[in-house]
C-alpha positions, 0 to 999 in steps of 0.5 A: 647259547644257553641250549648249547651249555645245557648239550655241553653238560650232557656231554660232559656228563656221560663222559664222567660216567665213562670215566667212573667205570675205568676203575682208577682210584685217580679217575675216579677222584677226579669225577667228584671234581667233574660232577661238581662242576655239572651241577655248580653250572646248572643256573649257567644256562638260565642265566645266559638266557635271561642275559641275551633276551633268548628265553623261550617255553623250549629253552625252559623244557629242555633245561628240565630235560637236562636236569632229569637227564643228569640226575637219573642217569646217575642214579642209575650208574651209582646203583648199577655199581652198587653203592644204592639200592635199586628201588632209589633210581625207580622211584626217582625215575617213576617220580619224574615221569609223573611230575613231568607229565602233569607239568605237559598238561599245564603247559597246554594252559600256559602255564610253567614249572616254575615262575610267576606262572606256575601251576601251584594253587597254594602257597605251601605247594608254591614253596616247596616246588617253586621256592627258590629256597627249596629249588636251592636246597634239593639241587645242593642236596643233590650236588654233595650226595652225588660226589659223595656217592662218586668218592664212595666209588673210588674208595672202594677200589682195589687201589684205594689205600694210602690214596688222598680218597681213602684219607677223605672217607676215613673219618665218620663224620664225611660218611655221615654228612655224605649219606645225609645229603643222599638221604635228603636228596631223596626224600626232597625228590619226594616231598617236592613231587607230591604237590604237583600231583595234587595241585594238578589234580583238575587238570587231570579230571577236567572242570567238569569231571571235578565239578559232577556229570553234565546234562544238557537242559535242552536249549542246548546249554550244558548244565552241571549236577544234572539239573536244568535250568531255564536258557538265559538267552545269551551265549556264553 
């Protein structure tokens, strides 16, 4: 059921996408609404999961699929239709394949994103990737920056004037508080990708890599630095 909800959003998703390029000012209006909801349902899948005991490491993938999904492809459209610059969606893109691959290195270590098992060795890295303050904070930046940039769509259209969308971006302050949360969104998709990187850091070069060249001694025993040391007789 939840890896159901997480397909439904998806779907629902590139049906919003479609809309947004028929090129109504009403349509268009009504993808704000649209996208609110895919996102205002982003815990839905998570908790219909922890509900019906059917947790599972694919469940918790492919709802971190589903995420990346959703926000990249938006990113894409928003600047495909021209009201972002095209280096957003690369860096957004360039960000969520790195993170994600370092992220499939510890799953090979049982470790998860996110959860008592995650992969963060501070508590600073911990709160910033996995707090559920700063996981609530970028997914609200995210959900006002994306209907904005959806209304920003629609105000520009040809059949925008004297609609209620041109009513709702006429005054500055919607402008300011719209382009605040993209801003934050994107330095957020930052800020929060960096720890992962550095805290995967010995996953990437493998423990003896981090710790300086191997040598064996000659019983067999693989030593690191370079220096032999006698065999204790034991296996370990």
């Amino acid at each position: 059921m939840a890896n159901l909800i997480t397909v439904g959003r998806l779907v629902l998703l590139f049906v919003v996408v479609g809309l947004i390029y028929v090129g109504n000012v009403h349509v268009v209006g009504a993808c704000m609404v649209l996208i609110g909801f895919i996102f205002a349902s982003d815990g839905i899948d998570g908790y219909v999961a922890r509900k019906r005991g059917s947790t599972s490491p694919f469940g918790a993938v492919f709802d971190i699929a589903g995420d990346r999904i959703v926000e990249n492809v938006l990113w894409v459209v928003f600047a495909d239709l021209g009201v972002i610059p095209v280096w957003i969606p690369l860096m957004v893109l360039t960000r969520g394949f790195v993170v994600d691959g370092l992220r499939s290195l510890s799953y090979g270590e049982g470790m998860t994103a996110f959860g008592d098992r995650n992969m963060m060795r501070s508590p600073l890295t911990r709160w910033l990737t996995a707090g559920r303050f700063m996981r609530g904070l970028y997914g609200y930046a995210k959900a006002a920056g994306f209907v904005f940039l959806t209304g920003l769509v629609a105000d520009r259209l040809s059949d925008s004037p004297g609609t209620w969308v041109a009513s709702l971006y006429d005054p500055l302050i919607a402008r300011i508080f719209g382009w605040s949360a993209v801003g934050m969104a994107v330095a957020l998709t930052i800020v929060r990708g960096l720890p992962v990187i550095v805290d995967a850091w010995d996953l990437v070069v493998g423990p003896g890599r981090a710790q300086g060249p191997q040598t064996s001694n000659g019983s067999g025993e693989v030593m690191p630095g370079g220096h032999p040391t006698p065999s204790s007789g034991r296996h370990r």
